[in-house]
N, CA, C and O atoms as a GROMACS GRO file, in nm:
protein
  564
    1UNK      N    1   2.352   1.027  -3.044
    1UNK     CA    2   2.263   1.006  -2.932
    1UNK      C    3   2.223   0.858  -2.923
    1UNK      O    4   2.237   0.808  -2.811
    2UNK      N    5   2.182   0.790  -3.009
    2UNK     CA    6   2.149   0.629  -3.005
    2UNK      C    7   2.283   0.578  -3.000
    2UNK      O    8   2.269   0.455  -2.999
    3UNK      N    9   2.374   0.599  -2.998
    3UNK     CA   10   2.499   0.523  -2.976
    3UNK      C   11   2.514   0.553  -2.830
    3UNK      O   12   2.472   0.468  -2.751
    4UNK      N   13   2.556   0.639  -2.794
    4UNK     CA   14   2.509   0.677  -2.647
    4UNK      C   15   2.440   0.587  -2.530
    4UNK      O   16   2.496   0.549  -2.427
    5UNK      N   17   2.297   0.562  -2.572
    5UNK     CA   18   2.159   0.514  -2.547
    5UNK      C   19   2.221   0.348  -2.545
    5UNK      O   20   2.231   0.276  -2.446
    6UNK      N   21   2.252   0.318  -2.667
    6UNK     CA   22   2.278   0.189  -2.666
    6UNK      C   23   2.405   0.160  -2.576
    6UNK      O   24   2.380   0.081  -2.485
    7UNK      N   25   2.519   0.199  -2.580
    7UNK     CA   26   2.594   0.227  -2.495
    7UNK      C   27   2.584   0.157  -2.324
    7UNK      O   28   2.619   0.068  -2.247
    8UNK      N   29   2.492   0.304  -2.351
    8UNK     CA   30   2.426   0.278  -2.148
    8UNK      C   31   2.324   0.171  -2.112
    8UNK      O   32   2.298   0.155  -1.993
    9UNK      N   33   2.266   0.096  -2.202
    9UNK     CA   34   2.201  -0.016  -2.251
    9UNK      C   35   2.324  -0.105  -2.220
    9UNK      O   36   2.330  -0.156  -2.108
   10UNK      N   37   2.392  -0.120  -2.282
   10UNK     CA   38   2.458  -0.246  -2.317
   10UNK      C   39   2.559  -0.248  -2.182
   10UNK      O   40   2.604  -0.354  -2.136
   11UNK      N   41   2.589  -0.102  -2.119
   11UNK     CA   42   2.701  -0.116  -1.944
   11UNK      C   43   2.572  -0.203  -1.857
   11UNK      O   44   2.590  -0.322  -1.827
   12UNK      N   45   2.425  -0.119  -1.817
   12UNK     CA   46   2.381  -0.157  -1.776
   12UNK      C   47   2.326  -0.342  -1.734
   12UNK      O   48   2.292  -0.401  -1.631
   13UNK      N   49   2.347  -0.386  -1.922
   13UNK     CA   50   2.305  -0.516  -1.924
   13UNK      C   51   2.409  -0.598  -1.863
   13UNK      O   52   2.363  -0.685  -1.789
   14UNK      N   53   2.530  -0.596  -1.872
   14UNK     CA   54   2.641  -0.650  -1.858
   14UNK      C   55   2.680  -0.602  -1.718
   14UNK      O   56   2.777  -0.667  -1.679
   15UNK      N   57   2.642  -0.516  -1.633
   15UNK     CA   58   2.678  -0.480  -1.522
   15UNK      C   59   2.578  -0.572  -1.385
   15UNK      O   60   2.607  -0.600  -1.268
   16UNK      N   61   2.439  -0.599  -1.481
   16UNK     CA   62   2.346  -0.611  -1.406
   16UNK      C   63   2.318  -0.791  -1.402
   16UNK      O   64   2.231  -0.867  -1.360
   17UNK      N   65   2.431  -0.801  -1.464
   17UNK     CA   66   2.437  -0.979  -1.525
   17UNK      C   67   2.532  -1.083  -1.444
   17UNK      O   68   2.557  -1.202  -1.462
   18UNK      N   69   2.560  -1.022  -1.382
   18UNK     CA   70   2.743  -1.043  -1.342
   18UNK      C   71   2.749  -1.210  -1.290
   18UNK      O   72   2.677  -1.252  -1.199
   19UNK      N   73   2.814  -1.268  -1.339
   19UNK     CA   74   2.818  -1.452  -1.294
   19UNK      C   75   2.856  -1.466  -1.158
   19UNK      O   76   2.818  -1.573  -1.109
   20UNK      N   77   2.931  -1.374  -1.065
   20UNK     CA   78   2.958  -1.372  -0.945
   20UNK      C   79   2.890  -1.330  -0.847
   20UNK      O   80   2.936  -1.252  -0.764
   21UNK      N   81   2.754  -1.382  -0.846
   21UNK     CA   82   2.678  -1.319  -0.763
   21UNK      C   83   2.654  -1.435  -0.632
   21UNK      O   84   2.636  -1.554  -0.658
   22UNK      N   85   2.656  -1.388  -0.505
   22UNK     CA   86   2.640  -1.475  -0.450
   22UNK      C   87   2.472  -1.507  -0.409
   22UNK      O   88   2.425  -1.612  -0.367
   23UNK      N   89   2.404  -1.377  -0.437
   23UNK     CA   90   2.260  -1.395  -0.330
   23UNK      C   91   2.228  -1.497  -0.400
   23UNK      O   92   2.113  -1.522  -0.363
   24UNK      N   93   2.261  -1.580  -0.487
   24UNK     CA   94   2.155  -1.735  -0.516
   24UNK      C   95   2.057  -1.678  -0.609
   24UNK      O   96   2.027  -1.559  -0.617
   25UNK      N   97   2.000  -1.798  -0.694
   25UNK     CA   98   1.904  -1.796  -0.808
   25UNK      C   99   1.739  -1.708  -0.744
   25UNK      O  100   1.677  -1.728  -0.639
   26UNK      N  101   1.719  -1.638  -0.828
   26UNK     CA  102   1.550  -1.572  -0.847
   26UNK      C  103   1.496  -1.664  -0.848
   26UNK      O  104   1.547  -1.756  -0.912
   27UNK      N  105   1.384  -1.687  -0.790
   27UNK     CA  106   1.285  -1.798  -0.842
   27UNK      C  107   1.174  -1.708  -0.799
   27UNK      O  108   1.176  -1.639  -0.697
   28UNK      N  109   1.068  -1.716  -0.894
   28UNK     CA  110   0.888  -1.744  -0.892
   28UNK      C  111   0.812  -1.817  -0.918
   28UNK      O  112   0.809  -1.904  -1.005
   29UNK      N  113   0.707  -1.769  -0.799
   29UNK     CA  114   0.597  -1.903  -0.832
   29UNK      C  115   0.437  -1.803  -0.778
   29UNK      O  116   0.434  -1.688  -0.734
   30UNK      N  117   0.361  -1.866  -0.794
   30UNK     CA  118   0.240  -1.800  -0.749
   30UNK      C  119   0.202  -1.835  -0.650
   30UNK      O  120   0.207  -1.948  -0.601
   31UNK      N  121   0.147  -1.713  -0.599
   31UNK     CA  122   0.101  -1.739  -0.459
   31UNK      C  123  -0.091  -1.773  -0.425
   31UNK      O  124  -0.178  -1.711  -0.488
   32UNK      N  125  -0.125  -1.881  -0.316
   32UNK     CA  126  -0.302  -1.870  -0.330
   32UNK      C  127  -0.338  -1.698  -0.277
   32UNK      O  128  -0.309  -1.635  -0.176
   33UNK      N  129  -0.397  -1.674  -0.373
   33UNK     CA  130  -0.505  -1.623  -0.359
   33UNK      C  131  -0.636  -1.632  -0.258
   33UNK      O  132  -0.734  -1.700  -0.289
   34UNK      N  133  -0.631  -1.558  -0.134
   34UNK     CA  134  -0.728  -1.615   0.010
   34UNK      C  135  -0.865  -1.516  -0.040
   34UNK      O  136  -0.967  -1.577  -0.011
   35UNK      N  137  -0.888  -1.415  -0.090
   35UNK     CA  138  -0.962  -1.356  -0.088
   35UNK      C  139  -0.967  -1.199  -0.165
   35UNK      O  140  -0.858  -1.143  -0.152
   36UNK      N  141  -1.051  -1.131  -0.228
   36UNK     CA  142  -1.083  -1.050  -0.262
   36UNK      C  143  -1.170  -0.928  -0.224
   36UNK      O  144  -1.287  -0.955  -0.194
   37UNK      N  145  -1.138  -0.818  -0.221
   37UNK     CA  146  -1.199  -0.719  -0.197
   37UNK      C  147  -1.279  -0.600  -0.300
   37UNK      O  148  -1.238  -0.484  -0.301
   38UNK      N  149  -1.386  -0.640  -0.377
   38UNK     CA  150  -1.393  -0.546  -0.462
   38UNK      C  151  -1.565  -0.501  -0.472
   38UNK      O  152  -1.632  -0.547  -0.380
   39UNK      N  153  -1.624  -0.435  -0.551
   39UNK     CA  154  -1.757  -0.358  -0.540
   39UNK      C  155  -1.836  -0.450  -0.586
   39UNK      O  156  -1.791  -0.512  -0.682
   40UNK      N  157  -1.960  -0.486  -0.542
   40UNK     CA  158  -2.043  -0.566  -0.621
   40UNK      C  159  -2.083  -0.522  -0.746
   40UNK      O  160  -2.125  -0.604  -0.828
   41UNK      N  161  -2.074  -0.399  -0.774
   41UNK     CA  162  -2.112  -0.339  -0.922
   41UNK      C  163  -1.987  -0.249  -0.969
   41UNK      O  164  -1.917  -0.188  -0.888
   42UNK      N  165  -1.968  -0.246  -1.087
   42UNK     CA  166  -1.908  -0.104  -1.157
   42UNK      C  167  -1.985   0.011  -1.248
   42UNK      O  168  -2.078  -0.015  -1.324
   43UNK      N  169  -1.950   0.092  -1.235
   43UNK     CA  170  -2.014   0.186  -1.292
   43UNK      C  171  -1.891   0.273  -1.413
   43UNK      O  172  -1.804   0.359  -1.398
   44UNK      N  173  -1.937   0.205  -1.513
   44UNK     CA  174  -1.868   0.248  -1.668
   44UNK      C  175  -1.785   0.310  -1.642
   44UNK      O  176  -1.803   0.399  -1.558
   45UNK      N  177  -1.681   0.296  -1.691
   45UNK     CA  178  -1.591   0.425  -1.701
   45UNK      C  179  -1.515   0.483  -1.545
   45UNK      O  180  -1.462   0.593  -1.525
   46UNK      N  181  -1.528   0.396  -1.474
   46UNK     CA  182  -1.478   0.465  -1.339
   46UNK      C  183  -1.377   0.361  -1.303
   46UNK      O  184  -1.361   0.253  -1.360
   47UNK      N  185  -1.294   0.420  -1.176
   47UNK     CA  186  -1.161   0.367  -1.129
   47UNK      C  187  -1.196   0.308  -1.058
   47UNK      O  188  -1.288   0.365  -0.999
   48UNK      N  189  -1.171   0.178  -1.008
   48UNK     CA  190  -1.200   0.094  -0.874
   48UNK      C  191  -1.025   0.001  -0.847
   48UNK      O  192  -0.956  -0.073  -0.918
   49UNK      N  193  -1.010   0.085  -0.642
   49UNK     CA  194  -0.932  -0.023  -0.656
   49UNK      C  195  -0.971  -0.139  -0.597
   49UNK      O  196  -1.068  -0.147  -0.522
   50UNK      N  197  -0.874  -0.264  -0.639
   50UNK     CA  198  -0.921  -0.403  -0.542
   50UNK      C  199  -0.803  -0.450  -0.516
   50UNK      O  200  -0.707  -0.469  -0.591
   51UNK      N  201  -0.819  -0.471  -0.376
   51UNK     CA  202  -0.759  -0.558  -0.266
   51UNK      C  203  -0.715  -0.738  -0.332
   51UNK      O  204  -0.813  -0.786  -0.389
   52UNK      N  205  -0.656  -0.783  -0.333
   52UNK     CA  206  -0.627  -0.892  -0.320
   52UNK      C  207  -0.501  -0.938  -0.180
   52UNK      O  208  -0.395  -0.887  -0.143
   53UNK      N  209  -0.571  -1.042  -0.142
   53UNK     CA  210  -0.536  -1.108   0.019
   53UNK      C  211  -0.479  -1.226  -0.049
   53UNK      O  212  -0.550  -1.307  -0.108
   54UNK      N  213  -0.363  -1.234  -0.042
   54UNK     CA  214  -0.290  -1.404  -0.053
   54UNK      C  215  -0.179  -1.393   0.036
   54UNK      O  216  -0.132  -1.298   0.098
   55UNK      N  217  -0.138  -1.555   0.024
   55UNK     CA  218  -0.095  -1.595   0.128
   55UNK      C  219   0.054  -1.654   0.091
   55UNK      O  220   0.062  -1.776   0.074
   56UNK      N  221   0.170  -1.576   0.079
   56UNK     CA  222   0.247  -1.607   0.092
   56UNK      C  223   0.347  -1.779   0.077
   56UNK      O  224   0.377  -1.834   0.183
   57UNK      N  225   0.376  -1.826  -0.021
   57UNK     CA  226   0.437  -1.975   0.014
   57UNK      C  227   0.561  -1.984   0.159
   57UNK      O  228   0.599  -2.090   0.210
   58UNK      N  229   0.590  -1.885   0.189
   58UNK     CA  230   0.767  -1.871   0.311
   58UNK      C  231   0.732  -1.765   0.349
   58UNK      O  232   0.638  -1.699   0.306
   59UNK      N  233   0.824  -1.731   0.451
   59UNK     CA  234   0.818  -1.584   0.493
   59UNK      C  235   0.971  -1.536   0.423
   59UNK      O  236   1.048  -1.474   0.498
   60UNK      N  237   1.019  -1.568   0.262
   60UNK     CA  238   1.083  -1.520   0.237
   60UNK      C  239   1.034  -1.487   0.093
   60UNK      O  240   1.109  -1.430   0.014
   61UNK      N  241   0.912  -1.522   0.061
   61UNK     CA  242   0.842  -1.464  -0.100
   61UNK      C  243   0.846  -1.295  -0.066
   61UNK      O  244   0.840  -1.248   0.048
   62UNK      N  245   0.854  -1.242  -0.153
   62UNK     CA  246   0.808  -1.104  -0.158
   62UNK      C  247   0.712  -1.109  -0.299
   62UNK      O  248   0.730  -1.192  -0.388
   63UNK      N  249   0.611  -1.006  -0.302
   63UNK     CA  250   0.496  -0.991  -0.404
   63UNK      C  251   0.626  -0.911  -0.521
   63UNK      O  252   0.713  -0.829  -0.492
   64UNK      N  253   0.592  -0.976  -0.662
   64UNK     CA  254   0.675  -0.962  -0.757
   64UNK      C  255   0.606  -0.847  -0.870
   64UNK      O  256   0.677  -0.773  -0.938
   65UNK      N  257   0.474  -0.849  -0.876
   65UNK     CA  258   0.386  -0.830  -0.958
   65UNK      C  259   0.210  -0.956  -0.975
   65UNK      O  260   0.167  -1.055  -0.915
   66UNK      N  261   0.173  -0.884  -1.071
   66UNK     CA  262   0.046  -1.003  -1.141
   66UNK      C  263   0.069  -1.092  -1.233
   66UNK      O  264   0.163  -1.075  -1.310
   67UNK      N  265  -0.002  -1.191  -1.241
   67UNK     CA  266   0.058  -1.260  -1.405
   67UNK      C  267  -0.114  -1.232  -1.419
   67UNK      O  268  -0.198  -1.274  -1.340
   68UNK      N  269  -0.148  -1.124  -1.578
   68UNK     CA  270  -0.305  -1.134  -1.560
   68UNK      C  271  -0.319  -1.149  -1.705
   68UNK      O  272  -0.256  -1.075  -1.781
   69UNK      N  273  -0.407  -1.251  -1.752
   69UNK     CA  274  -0.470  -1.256  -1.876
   69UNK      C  275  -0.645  -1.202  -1.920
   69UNK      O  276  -0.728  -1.198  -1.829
   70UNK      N  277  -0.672  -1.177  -2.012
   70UNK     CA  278  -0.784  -1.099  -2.019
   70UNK      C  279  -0.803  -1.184  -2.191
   70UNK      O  280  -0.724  -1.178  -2.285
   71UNK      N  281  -0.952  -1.267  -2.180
   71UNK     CA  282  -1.024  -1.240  -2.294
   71UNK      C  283  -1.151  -1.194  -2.256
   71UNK      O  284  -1.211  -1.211  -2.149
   72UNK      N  285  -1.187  -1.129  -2.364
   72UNK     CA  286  -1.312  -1.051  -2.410
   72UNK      C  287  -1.352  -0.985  -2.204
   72UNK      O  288  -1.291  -0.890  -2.153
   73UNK      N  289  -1.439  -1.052  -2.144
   73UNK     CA  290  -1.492  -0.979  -2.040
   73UNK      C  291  -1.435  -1.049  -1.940
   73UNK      O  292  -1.422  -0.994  -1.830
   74UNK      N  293  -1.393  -1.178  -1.956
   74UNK     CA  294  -1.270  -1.271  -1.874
   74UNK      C  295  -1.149  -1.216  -1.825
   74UNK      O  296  -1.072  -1.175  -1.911
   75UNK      N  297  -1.107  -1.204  -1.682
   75UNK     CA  298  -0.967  -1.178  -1.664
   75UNK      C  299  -0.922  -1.244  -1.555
   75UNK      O  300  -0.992  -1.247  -1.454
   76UNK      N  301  -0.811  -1.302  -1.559
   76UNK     CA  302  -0.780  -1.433  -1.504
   76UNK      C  303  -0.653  -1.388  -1.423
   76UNK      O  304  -0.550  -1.415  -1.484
   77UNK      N  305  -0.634  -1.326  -1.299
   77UNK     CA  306  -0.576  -1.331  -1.183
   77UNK      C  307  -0.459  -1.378  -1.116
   77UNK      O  308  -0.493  -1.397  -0.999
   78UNK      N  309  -0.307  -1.414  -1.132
   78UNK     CA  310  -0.234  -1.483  -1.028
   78UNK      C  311  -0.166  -1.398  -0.982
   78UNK      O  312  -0.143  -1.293  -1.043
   79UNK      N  313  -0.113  -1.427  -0.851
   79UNK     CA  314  -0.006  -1.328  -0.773
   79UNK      C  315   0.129  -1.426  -0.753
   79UNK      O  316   0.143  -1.538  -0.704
   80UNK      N  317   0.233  -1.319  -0.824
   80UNK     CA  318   0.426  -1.351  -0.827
   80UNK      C  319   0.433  -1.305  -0.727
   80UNK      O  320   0.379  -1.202  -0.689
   81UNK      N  321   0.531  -1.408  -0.645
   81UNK     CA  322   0.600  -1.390  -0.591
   81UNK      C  323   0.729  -1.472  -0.622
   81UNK      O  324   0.743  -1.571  -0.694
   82UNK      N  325   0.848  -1.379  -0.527
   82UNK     CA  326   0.989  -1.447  -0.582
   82UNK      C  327   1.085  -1.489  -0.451
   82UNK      O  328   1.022  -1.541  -0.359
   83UNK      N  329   1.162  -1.480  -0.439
   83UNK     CA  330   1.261  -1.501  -0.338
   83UNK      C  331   1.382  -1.579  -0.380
   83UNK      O  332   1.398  -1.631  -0.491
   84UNK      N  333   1.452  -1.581  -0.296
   84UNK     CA  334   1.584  -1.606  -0.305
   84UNK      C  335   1.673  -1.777  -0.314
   84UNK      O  336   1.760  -1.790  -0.229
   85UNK      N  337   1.656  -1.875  -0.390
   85UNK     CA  338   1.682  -1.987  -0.349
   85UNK      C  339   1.797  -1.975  -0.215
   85UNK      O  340   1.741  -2.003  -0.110
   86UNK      N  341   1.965  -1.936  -0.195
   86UNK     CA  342   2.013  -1.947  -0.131
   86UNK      C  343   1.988  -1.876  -0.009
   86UNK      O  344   2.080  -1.862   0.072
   87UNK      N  345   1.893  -1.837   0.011
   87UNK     CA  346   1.827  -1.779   0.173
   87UNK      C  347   1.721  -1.934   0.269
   87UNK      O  348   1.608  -1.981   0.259
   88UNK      N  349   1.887  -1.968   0.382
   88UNK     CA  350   1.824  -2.050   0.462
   88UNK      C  351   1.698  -2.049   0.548
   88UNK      O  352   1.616  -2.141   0.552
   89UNK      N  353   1.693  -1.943   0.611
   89UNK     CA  354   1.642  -1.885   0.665
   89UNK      C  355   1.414  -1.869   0.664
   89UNK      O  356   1.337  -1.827   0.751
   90UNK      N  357   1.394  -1.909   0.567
   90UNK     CA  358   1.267  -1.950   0.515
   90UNK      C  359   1.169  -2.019   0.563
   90UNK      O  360   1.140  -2.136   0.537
   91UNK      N  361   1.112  -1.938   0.640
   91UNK     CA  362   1.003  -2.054   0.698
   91UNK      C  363   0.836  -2.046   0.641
   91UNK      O  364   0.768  -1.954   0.595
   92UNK      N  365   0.804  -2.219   0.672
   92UNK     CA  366   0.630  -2.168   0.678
   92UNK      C  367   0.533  -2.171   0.700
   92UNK      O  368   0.436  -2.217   0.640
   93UNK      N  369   0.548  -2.106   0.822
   93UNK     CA  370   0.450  -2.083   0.916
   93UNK      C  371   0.486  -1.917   0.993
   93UNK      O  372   0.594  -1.859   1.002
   94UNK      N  373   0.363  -1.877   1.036
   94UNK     CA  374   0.373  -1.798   1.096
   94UNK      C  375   0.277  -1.678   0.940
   94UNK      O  376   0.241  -1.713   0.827
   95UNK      N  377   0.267  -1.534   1.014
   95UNK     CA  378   0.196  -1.453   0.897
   95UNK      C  379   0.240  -1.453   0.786
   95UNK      O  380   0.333  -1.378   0.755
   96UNK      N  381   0.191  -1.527   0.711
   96UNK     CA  382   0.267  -1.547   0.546
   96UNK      C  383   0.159  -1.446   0.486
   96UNK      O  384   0.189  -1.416   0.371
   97UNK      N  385   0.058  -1.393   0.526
   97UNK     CA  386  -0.051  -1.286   0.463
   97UNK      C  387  -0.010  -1.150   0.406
   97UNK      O  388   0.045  -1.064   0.475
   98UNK      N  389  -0.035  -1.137   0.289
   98UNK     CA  390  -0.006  -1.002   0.253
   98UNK      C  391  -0.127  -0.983   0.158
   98UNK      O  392  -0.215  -1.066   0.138
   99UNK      N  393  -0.116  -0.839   0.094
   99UNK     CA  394  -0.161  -0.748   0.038
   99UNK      C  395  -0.147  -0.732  -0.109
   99UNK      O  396  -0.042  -0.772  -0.159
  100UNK      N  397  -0.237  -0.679  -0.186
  100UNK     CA  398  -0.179  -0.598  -0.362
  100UNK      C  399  -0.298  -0.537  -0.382
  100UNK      O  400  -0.410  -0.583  -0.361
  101UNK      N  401  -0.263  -0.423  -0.427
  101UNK     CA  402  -0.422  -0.336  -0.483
  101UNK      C  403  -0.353  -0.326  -0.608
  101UNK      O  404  -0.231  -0.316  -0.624
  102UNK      N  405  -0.470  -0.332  -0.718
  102UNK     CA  406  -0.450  -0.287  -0.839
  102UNK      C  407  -0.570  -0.212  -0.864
  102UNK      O  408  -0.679  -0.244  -0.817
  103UNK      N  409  -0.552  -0.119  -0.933
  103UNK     CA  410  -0.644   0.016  -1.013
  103UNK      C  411  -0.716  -0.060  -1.149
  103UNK      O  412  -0.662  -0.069  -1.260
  104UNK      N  413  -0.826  -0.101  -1.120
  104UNK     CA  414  -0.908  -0.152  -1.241
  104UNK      C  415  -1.025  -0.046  -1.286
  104UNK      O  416  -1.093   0.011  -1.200
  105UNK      N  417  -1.043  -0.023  -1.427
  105UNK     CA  418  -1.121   0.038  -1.529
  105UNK      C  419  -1.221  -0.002  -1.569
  105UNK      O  420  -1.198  -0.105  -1.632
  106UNK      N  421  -1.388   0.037  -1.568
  106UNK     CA  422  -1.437  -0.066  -1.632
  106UNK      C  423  -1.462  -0.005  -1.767
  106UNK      O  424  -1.511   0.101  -1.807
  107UNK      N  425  -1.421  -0.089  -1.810
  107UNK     CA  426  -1.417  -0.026  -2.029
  107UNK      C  427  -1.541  -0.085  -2.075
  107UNK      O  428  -1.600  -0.016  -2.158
  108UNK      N  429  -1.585  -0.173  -2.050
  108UNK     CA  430  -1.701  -0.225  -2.070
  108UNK      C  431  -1.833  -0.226  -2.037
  108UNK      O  432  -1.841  -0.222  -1.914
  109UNK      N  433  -1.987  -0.231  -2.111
  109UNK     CA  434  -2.111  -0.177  -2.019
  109UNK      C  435  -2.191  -0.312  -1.976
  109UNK      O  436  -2.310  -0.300  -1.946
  110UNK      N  437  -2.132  -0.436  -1.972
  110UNK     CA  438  -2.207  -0.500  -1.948
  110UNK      C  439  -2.198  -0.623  -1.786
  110UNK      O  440  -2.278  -0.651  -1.697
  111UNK      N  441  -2.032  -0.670  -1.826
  111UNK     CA  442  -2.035  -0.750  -1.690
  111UNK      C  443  -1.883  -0.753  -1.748
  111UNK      O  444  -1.833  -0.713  -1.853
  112UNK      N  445  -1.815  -0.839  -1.597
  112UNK     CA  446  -1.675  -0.890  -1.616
  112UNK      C  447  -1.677  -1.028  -1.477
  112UNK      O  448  -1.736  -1.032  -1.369
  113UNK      N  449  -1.592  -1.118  -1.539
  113UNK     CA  450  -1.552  -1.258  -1.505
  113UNK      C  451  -1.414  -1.210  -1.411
  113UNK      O  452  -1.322  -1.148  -1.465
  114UNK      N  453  -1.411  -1.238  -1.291
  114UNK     CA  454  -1.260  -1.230  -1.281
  114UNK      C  455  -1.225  -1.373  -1.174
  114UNK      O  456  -1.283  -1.427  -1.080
  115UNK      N  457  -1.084  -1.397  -1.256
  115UNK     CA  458  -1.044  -1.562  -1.174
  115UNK      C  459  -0.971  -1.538  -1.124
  115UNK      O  460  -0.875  -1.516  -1.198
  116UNK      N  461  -0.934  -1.514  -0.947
  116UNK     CA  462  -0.799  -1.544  -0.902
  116UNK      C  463  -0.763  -1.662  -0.868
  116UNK      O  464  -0.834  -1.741  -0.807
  117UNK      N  465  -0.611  -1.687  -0.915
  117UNK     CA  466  -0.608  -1.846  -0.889
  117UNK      C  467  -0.577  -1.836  -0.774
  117UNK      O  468  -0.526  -1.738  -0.720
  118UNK      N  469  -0.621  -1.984  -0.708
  118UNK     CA  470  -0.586  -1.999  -0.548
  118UNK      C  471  -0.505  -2.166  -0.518
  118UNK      O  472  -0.487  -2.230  -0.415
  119UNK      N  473  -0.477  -2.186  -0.637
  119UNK     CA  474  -0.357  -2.307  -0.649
  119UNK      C  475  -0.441  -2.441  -0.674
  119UNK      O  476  -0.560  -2.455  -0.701
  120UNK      N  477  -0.370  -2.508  -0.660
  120UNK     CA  478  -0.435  -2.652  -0.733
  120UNK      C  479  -0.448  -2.749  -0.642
  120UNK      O  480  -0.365  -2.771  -0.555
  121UNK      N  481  -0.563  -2.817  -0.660
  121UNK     CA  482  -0.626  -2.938  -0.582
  121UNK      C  483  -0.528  -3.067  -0.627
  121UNK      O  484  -0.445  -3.062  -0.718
  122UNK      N  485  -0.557  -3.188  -0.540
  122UNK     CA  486  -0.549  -3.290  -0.531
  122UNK      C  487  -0.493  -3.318  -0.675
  122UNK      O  488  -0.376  -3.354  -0.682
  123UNK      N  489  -0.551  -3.308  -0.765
  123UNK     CA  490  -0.553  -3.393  -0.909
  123UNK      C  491  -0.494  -3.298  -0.987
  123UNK      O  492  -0.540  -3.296  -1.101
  124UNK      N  493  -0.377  -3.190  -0.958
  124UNK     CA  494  -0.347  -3.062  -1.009
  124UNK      C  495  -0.407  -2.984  -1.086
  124UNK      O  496  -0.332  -2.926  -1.165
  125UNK      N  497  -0.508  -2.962  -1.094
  125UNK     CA  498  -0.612  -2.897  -1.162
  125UNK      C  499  -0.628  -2.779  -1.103
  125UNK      O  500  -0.666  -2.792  -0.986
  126UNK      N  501  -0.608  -2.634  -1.148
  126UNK     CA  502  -0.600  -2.519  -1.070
  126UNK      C  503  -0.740  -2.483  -1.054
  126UNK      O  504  -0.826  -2.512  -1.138
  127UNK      N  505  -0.770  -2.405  -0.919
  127UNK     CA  506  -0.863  -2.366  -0.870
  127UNK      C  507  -0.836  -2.208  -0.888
  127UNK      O  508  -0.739  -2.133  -0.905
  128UNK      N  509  -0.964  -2.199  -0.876
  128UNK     CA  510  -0.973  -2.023  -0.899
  128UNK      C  511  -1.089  -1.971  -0.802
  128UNK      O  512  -1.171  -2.060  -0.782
  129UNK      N  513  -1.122  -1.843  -0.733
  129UNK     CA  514  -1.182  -1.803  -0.701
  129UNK      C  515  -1.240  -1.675  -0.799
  129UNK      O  516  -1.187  -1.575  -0.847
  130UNK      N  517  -1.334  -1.716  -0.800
  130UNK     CA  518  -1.425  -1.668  -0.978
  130UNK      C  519  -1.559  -1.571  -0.900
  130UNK      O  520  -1.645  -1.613  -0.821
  131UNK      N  521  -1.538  -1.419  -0.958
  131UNK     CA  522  -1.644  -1.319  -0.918
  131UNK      C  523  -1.673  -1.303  -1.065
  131UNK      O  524  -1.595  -1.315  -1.160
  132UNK      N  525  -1.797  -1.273  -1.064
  132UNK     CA  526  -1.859  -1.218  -1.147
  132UNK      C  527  -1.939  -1.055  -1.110
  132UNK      O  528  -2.024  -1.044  -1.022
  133UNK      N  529  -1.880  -0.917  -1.212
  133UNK     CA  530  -1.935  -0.799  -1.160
  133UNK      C  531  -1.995  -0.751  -1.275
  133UNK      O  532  -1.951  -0.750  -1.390
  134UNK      N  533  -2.106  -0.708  -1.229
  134UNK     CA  534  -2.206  -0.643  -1.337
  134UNK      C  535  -2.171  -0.503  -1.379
  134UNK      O  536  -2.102  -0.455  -1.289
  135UNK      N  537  -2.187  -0.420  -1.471
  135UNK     CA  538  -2.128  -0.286  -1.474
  135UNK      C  539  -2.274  -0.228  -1.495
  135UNK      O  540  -2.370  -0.279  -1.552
  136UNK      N  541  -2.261  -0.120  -1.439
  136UNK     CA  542  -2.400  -0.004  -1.470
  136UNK      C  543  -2.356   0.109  -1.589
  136UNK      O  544  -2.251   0.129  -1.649
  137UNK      N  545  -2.480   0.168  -1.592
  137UNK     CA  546  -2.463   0.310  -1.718
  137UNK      C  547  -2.376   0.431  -1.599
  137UNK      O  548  -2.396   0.385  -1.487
  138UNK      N  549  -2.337   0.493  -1.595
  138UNK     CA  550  -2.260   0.640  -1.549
  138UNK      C  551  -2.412   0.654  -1.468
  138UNK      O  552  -2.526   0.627  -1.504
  139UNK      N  553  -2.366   0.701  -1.362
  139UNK     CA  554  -2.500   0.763  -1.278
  139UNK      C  555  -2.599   0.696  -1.233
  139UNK      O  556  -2.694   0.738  -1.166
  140UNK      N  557  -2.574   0.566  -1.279
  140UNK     CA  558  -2.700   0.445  -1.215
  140UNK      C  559  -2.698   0.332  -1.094
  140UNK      O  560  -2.650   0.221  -1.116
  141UNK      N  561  -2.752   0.368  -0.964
  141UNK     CA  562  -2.715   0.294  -0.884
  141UNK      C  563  -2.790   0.168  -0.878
  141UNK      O  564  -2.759   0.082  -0.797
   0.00000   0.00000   0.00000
């Protein structure tokens, strides 16, 4: 069975690798961050989703995933996007706006930091748009 496994592992890797590809190199980069949608409070232990609004670099990025780091009550925010180097076609202007909800937990009873980055100023120094949410006990509005 693990020979098998590895097997279909190892067609897959080599199938999915192939040097003759024409669509052109992957690339990512992060996208700003325009805005956030989330509760002014949490309440322990419960599901909240939040909206994040960014803005596209082309109208040929597509949303890739998060890049998210977390210390202690800190969690620090960017949005992947990727696209295609050999796609001419790329422009930018026009609705570069999109969407991502993620399902956040609050595990914690006291507060949480959250940074989405929204790209870097003048002096490349990244900017963040920084909420701070308080969490309540279960049942406390």
């Amino acid at each position: 069975m693990k020979r098998l496994l590895l097997l279909v592992f190892i067609t897959i890797l080599s199938t999915g690798c192939s040097s003759d590809d024409d669509a052109g190199d992957l690339m990512q980069n992060l996208a700003s961050v325009l805005s956030v949608d989330m509760p002014e409070t949490f309440e322990f232990g419960q599901t909240y989703e939040i909206e994040i609004l960014y803005k596209r670099p082309t109208s040929c990025h597509t949303f890739t995933g998060l890049d998210v780091s977390r210390d202690e009550n800190e969690i620090t925010i960017g949005v992947v996007t990727s696209f295609r180097t050999s796609n001419p076609n790329c422009v930018e202007t026009g609705n570069l706006q999109a969407t991502s909800v993620i399902n956040f937990v609050a595990e914690r009873d006291d507060f949480y930091i959250f940074k989405f980055w929204q790209g870097r100023n003048a002096a490349g120094t990244d900017q963040f748009l920084t909420i701070e949410v308080p969490v309540t006990p279960p049942g406390v509005e």
